[in-house]
C-alpha positions as CSV (number, residue, x, y, z in Angstrom):
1,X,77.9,-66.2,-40.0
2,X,78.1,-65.4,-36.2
3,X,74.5,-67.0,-34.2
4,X,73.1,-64.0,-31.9
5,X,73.5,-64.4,-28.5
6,X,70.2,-65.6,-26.5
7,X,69.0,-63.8,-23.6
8,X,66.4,-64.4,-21.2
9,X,63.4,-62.1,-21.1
10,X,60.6,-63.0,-18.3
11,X,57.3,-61.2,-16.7
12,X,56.6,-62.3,-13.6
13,X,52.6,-61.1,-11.7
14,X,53.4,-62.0,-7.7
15,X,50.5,-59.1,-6.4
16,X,47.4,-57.6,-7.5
17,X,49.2,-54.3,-7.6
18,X,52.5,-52.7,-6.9
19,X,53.5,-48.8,-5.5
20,X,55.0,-47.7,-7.8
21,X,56.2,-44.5,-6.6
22,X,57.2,-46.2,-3.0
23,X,59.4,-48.5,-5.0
24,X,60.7,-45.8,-6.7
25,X,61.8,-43.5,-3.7
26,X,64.0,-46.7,-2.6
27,X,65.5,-47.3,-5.4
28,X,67.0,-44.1,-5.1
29,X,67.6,-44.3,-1.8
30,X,69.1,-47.3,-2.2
31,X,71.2,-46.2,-5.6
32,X,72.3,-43.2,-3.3
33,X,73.7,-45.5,-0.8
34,X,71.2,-43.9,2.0
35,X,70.5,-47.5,2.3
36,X,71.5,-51.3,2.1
37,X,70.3,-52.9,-1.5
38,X,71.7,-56.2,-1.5
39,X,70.9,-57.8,-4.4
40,X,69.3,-54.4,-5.7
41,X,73.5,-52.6,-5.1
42,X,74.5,-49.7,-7.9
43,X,75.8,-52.1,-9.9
44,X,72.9,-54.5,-10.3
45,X,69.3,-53.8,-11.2
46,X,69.0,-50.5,-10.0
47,X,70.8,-50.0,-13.4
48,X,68.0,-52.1,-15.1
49,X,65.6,-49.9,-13.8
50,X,66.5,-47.3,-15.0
51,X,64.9,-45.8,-18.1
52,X,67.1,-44.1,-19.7
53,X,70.0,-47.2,-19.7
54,X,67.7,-49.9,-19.2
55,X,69.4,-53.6,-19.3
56,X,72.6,-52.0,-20.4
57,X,74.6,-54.4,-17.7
58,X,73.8,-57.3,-20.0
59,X,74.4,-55.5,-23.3
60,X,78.1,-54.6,-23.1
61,X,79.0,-57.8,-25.4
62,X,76.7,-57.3,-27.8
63,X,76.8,-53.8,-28.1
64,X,80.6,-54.1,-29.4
65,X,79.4,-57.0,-31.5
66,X,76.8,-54.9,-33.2
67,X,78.0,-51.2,-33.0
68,X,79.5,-51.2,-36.3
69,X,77.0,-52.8,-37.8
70,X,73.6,-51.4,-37.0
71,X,73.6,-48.4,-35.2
72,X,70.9,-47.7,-32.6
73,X,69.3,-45.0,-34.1
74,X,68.0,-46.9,-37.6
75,X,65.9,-49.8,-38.0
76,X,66.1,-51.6,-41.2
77,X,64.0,-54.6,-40.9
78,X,62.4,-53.9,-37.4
79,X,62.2,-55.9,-34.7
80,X,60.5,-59.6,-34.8
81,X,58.8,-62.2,-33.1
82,X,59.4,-65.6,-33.8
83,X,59.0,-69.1,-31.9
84,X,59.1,-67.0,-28.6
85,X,62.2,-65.5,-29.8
86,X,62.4,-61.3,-29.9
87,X,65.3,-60.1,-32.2
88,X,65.5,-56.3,-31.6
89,X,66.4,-53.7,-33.9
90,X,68.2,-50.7,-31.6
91,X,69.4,-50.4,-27.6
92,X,66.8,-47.8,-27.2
93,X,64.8,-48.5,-23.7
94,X,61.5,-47.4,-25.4
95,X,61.6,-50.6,-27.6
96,X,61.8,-53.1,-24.7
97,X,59.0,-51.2,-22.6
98,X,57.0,-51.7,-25.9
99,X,57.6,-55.3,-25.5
100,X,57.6,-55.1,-21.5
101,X,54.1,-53.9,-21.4
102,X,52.6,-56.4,-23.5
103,X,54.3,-59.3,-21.6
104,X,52.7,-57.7,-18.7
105,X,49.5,-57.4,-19.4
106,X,49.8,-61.1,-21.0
107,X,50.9,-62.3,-17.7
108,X,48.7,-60.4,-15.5
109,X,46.1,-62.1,-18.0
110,X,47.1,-65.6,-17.1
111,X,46.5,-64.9,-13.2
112,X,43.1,-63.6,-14.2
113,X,42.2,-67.0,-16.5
114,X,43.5,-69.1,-14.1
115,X,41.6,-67.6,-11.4
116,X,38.3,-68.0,-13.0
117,X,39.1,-71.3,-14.2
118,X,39.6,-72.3,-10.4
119,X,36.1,-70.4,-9.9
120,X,34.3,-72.7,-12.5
121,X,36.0,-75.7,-11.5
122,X,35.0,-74.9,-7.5
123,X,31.8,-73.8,-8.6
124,X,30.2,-76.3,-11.0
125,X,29.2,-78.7,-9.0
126,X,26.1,-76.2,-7.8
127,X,23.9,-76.3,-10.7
128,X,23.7,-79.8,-10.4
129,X,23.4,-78.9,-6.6
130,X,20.4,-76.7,-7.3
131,X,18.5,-79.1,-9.3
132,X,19.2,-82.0,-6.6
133,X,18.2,-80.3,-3.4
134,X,17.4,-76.6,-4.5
135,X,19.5,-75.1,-1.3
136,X,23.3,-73.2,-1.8
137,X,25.0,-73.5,1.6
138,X,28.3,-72.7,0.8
139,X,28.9,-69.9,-1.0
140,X,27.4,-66.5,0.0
141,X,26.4,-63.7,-2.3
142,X,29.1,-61.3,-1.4
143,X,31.6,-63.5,-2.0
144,X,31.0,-64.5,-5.7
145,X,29.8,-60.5,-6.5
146,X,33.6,-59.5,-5.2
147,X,34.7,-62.0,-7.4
148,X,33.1,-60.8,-10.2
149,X,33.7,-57.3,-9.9
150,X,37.0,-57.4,-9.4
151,X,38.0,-59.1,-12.7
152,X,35.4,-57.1,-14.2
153,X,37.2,-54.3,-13.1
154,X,40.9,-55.6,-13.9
155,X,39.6,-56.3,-17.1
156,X,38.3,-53.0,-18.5
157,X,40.8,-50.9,-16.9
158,X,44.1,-52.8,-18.0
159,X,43.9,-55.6,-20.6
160,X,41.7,-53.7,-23.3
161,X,43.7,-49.9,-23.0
162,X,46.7,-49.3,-24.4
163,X,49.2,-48.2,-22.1
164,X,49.6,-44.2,-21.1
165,X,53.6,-44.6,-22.1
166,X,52.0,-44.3,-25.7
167,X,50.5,-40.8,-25.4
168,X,54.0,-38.8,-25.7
169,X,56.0,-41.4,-27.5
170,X,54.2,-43.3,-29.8
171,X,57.1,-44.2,-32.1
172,X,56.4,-48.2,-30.7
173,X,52.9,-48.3,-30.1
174,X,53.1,-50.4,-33.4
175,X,55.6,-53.1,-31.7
176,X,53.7,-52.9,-28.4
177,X,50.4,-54.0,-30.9
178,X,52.3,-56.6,-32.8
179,X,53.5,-58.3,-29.9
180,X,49.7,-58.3,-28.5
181,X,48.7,-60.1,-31.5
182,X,51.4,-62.6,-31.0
183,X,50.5,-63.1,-27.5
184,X,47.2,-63.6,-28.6
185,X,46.0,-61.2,-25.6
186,X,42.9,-60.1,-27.0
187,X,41.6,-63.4,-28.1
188,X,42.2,-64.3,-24.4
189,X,40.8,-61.6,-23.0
190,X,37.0,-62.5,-25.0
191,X,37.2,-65.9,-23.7
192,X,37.9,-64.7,-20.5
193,X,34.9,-62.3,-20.7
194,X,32.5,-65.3,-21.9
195,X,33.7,-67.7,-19.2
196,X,33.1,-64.4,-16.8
197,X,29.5,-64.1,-18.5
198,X,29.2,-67.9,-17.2
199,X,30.3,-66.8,-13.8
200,X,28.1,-64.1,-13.8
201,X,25.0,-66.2,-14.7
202,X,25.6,-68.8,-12.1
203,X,26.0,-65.1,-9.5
204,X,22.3,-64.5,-11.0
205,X,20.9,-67.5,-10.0
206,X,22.6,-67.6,-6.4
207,X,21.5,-63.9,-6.0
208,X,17.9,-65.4,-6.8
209,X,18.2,-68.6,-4.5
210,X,19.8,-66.7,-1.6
211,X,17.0,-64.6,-2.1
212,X,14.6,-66.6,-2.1
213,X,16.0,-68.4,1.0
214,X,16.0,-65.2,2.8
215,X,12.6,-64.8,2.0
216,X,11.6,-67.8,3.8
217,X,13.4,-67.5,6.9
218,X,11.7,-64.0,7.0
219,X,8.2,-65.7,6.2
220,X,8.7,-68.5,9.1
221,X,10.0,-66.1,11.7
222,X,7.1,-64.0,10.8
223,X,4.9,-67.1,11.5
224,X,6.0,-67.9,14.4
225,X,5.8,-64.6,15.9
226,X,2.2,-64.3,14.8
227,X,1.8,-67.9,16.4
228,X,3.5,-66.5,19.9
229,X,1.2,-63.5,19.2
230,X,-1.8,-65.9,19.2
231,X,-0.6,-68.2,21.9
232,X,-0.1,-65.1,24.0
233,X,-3.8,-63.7,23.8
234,X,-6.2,-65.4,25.5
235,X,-9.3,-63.9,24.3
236,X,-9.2,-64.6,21.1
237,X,-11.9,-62.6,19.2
238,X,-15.0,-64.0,17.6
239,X,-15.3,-64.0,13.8
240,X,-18.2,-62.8,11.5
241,X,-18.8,-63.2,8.0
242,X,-18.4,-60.3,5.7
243,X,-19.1,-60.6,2.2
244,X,-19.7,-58.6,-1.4
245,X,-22.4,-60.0,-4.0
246,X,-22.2,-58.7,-7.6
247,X,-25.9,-60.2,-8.8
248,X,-26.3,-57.7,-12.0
249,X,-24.8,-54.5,-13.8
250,X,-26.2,-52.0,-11.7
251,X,-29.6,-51.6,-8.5
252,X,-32.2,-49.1,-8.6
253,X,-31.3,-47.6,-5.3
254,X,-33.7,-45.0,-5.5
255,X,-36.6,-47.5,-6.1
256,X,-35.1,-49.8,-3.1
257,X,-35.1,-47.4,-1.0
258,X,-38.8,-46.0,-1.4
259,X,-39.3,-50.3,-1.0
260,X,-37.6,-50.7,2.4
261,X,-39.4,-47.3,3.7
262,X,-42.9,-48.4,2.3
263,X,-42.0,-51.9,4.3
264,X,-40.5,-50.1,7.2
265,X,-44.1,-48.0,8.0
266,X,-45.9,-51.3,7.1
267,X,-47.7,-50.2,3.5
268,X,-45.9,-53.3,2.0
269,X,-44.8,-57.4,3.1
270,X,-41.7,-57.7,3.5
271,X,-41.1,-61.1,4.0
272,X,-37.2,-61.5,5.2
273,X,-37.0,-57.7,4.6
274,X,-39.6,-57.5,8.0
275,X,-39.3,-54.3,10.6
276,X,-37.7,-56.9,12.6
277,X,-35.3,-58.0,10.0
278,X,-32.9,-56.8,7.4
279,X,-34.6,-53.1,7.9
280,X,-33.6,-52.9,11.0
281,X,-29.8,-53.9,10.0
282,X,-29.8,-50.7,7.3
283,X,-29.9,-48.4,10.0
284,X,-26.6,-46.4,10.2
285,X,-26.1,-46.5,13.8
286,X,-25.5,-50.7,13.6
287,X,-25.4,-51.0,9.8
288,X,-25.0,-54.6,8.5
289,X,-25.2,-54.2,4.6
290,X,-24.7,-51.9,1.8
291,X,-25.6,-51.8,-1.7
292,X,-24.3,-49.9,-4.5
293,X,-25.5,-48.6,-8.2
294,X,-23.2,-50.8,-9.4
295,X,-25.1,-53.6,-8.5
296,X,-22.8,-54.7,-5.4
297,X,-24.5,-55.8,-1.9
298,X,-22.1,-56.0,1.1
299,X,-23.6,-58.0,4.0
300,X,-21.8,-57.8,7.7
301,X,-22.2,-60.7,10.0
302,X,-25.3,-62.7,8.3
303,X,-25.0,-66.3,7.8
304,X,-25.0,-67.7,3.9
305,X,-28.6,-68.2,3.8
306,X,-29.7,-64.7,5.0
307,X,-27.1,-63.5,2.3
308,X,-29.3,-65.2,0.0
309,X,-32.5,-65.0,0.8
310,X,-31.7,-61.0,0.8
311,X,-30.1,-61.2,-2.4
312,X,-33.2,-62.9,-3.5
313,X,-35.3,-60.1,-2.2
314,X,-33.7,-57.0,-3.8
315,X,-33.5,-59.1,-7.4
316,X,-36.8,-57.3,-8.9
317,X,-34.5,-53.6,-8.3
318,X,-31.5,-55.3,-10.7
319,X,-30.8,-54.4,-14.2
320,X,-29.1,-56.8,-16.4
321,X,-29.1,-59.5,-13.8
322,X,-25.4,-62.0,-14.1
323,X,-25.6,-65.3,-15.2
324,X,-23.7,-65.9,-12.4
325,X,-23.5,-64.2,-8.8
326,X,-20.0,-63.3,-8.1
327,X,-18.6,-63.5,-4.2
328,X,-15.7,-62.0,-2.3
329,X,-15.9,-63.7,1.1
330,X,-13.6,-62.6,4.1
331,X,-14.1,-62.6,8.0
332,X,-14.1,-59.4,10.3
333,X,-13.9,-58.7,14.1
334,X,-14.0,-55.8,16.6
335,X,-10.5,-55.2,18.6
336,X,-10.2,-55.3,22.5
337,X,-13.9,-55.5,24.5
338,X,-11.9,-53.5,26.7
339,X,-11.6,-50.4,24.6
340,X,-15.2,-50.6,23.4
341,X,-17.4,-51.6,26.1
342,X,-21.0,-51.0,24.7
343,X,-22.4,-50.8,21.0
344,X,-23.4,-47.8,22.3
345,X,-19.8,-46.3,21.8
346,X,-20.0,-44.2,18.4
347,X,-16.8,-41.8,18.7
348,X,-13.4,-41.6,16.6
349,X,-10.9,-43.7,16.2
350,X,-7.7,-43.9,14.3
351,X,-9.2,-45.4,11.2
352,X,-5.2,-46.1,10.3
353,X,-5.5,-48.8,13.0
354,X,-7.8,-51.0,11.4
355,X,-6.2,-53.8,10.3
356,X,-6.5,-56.0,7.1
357,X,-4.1,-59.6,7.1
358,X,-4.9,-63.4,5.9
359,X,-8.5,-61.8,4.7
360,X,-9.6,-60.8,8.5
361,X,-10.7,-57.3,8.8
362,X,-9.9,-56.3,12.4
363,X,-12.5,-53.6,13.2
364,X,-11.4,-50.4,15.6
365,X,-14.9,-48.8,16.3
366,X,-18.8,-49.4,15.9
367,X,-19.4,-46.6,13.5
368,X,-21.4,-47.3,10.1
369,X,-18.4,-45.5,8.4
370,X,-15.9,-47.6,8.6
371,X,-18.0,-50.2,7.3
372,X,-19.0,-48.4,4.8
373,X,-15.2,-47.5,3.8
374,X,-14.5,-51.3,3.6
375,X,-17.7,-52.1,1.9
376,X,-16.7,-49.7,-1.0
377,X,-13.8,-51.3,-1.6
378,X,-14.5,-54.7,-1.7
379,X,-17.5,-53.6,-3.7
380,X,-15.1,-52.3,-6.3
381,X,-13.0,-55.7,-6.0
382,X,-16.0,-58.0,-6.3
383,X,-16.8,-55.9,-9.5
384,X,-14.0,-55.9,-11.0
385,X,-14.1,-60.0,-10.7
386,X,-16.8,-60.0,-13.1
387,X,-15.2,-57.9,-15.4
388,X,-11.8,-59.8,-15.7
389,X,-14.2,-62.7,-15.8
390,X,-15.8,-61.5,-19.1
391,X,-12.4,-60.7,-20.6
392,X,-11.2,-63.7,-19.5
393,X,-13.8,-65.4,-21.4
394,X,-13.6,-63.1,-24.5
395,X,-10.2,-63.9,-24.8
396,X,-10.5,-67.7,-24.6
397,X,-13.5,-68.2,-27.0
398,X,-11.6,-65.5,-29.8
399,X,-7.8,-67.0,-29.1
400,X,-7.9,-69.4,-32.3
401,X,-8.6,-66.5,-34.7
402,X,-4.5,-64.7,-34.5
403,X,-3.7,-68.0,-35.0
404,X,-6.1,-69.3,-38.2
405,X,-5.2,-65.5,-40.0
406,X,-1.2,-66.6,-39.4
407,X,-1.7,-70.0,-40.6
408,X,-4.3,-69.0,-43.7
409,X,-4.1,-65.9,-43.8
410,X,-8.2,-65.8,-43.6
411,X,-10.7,-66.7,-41.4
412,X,-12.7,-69.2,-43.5
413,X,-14.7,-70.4,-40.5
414,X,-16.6,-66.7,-40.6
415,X,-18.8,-65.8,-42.6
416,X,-19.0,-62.2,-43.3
417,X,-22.1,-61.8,-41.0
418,X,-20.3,-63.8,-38.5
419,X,-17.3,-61.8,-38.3
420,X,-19.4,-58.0,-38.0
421,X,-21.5,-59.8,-35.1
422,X,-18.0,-60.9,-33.7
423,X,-16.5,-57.3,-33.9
424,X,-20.2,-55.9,-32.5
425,X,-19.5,-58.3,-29.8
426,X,-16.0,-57.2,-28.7
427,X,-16.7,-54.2,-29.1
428,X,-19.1,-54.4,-26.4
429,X,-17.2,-55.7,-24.4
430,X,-14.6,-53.4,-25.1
431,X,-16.6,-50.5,-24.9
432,X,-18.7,-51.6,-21.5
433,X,-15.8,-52.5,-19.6
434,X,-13.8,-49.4,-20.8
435,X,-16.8,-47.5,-19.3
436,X,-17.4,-49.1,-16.1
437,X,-13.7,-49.1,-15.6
438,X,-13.5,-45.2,-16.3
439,X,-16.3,-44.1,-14.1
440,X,-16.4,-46.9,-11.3
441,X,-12.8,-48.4,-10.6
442,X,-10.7,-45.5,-10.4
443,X,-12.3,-42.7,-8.8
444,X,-12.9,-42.9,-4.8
445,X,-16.4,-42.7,-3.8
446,X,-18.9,-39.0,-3.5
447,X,-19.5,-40.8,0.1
448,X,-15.7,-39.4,1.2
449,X,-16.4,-35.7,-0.3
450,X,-18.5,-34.9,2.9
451,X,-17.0,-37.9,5.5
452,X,-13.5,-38.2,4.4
453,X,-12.8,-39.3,8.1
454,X,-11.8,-43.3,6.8
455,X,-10.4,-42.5,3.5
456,X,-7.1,-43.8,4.3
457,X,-8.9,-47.1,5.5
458,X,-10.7,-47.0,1.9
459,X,-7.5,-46.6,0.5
460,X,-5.6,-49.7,2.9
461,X,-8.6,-51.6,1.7
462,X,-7.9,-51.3,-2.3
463,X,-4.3,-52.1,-2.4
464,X,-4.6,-55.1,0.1
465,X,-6.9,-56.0,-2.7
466,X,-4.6,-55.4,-5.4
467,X,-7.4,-53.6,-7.3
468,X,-5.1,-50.8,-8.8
469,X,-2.9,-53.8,-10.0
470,X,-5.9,-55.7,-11.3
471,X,-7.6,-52.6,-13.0
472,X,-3.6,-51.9,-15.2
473,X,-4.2,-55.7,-16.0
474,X,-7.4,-55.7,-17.1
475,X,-6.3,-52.8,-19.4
476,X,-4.1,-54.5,-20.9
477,X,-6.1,-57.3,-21.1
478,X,-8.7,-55.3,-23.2
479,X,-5.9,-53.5,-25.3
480,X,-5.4,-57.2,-26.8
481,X,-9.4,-56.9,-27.8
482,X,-8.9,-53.9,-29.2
483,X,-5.9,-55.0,-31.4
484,X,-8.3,-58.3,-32.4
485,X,-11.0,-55.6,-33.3
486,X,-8.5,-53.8,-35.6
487,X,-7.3,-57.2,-37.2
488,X,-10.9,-57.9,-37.5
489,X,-12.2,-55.0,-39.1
490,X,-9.2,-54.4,-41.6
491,X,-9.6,-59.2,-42.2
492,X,-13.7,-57.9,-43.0
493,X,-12.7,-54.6,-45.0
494,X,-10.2,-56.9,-46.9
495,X,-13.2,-59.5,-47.5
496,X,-15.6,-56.5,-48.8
497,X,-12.7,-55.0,-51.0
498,X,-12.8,-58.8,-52.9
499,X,-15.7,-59.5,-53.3
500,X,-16.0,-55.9,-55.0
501,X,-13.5,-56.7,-57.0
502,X,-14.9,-59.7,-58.0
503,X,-18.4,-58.1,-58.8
504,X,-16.4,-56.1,-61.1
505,X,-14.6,-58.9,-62.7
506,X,-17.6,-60.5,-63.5
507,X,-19.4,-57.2,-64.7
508,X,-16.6,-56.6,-66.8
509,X,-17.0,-60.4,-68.2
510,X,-20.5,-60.1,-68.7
511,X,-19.7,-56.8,-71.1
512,X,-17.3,-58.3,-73.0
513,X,-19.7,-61.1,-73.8
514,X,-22.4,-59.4,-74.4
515,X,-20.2,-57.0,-76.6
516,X,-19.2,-60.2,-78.5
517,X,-22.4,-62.0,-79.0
518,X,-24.0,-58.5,-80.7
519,X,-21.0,-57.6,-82.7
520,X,-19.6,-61.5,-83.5
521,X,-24.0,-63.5,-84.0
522,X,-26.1,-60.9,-84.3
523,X,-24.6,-58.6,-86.9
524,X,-21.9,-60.1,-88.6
525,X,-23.3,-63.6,-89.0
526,X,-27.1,-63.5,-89.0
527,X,-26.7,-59.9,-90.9
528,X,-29.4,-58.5,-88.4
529,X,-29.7,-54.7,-88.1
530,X,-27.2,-54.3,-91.4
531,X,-28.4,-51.1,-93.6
């Protein structure tokens, strides 16, 4: 029995990609003899190239060995694979490109894991970098995110699609699949994917440091200008205290008001609230302190103890006074002498150039108004404190009961009165801050319906403060009460549905003995009420 002849079939990746219809147009050329070939003469692999005769230079001997025996046109067994050995059933080109493109994209997929395996091998030592010293210095972010996009790309446009060769002659698709199975391409291609996904984490968390790096070159250089911007004034302006007081739910501003006047004319003492005192200061031409209904008091440059002391003074106008005063404290001062010589100078200004940084309010004018702008907002902020407060506090005292229903599926702890005072109680809360929220926090004040000249700074004032943010957050905040209400309720309806049931249980009991005892003692036995 004659031993087939062995010949060598090889793929070979030396680029990233090839032009193929460049190196097609020589080949012709050079077929043609319009130019030189050398090693590519007629003769030599310009023949190979060829599709229609592909290889037949080094199939002369076997084609008169196997001519008579297996013509090229059947296939009896089909072609095989074996111990890296390809026995093939016809001459036919199609059958080898079958084979070609598989070995292709096989070898194509061993520069591509060999590549990343360089990548993780050059790149592992940075974890361990990260954790030591928490700085990357050596690779930037553009370099590892053109990494990973071109395998990414590589990857989904030639290892996982068949080739287009298949679409008008699919007769050895089925070789070209069994040969990627024996390759094991697609296996390969999946690890190569997870070890990407590895790649691609480690880009995540350069991305982040680089970030985060860049961040704080930003911050110092920002420092340092304001530093050369501090160094570089000499008249440094003088700070004043500015600060909000939330003392109860809400001030009778009608009834203060008719107080300060009465005290004003001299009808009443006023003690610290004296014609010569705080009076004076509510004027709007030098205004020094606002109050709203919401039971807010802003004071403008007044030391800590005349804050007090005024706070004290207004306390008989408060409803629902707070355990506990809340405070927003920051610091304010009026830009250039130069611009504003007098506190006689009441015109406009750009209320957009006020400005608001490291909680000191840079003032651009005299004017009551844009005082009063500010003092709205931080009014707003300083109430809001109490209410996250309250939540807060809510939230903490009521965060064992998810956990006691998961563990015992009742709140044993609670009495049935207990748990109704409970739900009164969040509901309260619930329902108070839903209203204050609703009516206070996110509408602008009636004062810019008529005076809607520092708006904007109103506006500048609320998001330094972050009280949009803060007001989302509290709502969410309060949605978690409301879900412990609902758990709540339906824990109590479940407890008032039982012991129902067990009122009826026992009713039913009490029947049935009853029912006995006549029936069983009283007639049958003792023969009472027997005609």
């Amino acid at each position: 029995m004659g031993v087939p002849k062995l010949l060598r079939v090889s793929a070979y990746c030396t680029c990233d990609a090839i032009s193929l219809f460049k190196l097609l147009k020589w080949l012709e050329r050079v077929e043609t003899g319009q130019l030189p070939g050398g090693e590519l003469n007629p003769n030599g692999w310009t023949h190979k190239m060829h599709m229609g005769a592909i290889h037949s230079s080094c199939m002369s001997e076997e084609r008169e060995e196997y001519v008579h025996a297996e013509p090229f046109h059947r296939t009896i067994h089909g072609p095989s694979v074996i111990n890296d050995s390809i026995t093939l059933s016809s001459f036919r080109s199609s059958e080898k490109i079958a084979i070609s493109f598989a070995m292709a994209q096989s070898s194509k997929l061993d520069v591509f894991e060999q590549r990343v395996d360089e990548t993780i091998q050059e790149t592992r030592h940075i974890p361990q970098t990260l954790a030591e010293t928490g700085e990357i210095k050596k690779y930037s972010q553009k370099d590892i995110s053109q990494l990973i996009g071109r395998f990414d790309i590589n990857l989904n446009s030639d290892m996982l699609d068949d080739p287009d060769f298949f679409w008008d002659d699919d007769e050895y698709q089925p070789l070209y699949k069994k040969m990627m199975k024996y390759l094991d391409v697609d296996n390969r291609v999946h690890i190569l994917n997870t070890r990407l996904d590895i790649l691609r984490e480690l880009l995540d968390v350069l991305s982040q440091q680089l970030a985060r790096q860049h961040d704080t070159k930003l911050e110092w250089i920002v420092i340092w200008l304001i530093v050369a911007e501090v160094v570089r004034s000499m008249d440094v302006p003088q700070l004043l205290r500015v600060a909000a007081y939330c003392t109860c739910e809400s001030l009778a501003l009608f009834k203060l008001l008719r107080w300060l006047k009465r005290i004003q004319t001299g009808q009443l003492p006023g003690g610290e609230l004296s014609p010569n005192g705080w009076s004076h200061k509510m004027y709007m031409g030098v205004i020094h302190s606002s109050s709203t209904r919401t039971g807010c008091t802003v004071f403008w440059g007044l030391t800590q103890a005349e804050e007090a002391a005024h706070c004290q003074a207004i306390h008989a106008f408060s409803n629902g006074a707070l355990k506990r005063v809340d405070v927003e404290e920051m610091e304010f001062c009026y830009g250039d002498s130069n611009m504003y010589p007098s506190l006689d100078t009441i015109c406009a200004h750009d209320a957009g150039a006020c400005r608001v940084a490291n909680d000191v309010v840079t003032l651009t004018s005299f004017r009551a108004s844009e005082k009063i702008a500010i003092s709205f907002a931080m009014a707003q902020s300083c109430k809001l404190d109490v209410f996250e407060e309250r939540v807060e506090e809510t939230i903490q005292t009521t965060r064992h009961i998810p956990q006691t229903l998961a563990d015992t599926g009742e709140i044993n702890m609670y009495s049935q009165t207990d748990i109704s005072k409970l739900i009164g109680r969040l509901f309260m809360e619930v329902w108070r801050s839903d209203i204050n929220l609703n009516s206070d926090m996110l509408d602008d004040p009636d004062f810019f319906w008529d005076d809607d000249e520092y708006q904007p700074l109103y506006k500048k004032m609320i998001k330094y403060l972050d009280v949009d943010k803060r007001v989302h957050i509290l709502n969410t905040r309060l949605d978690v009460l409301r879900e412990l209400l609902d758990v709540l309720g339906e824990q109590l309806a479940r407890q008032h549905d039982t012991n129902l049931e067990w009122i009826v249980i026992w009713v039913i009991v009490a029947a049935v003995f009853v029912k006995i005892f006549w029936n069983i003692l009283v007639k049958d036995l003792m023969g009472l009420f027997c005609h």
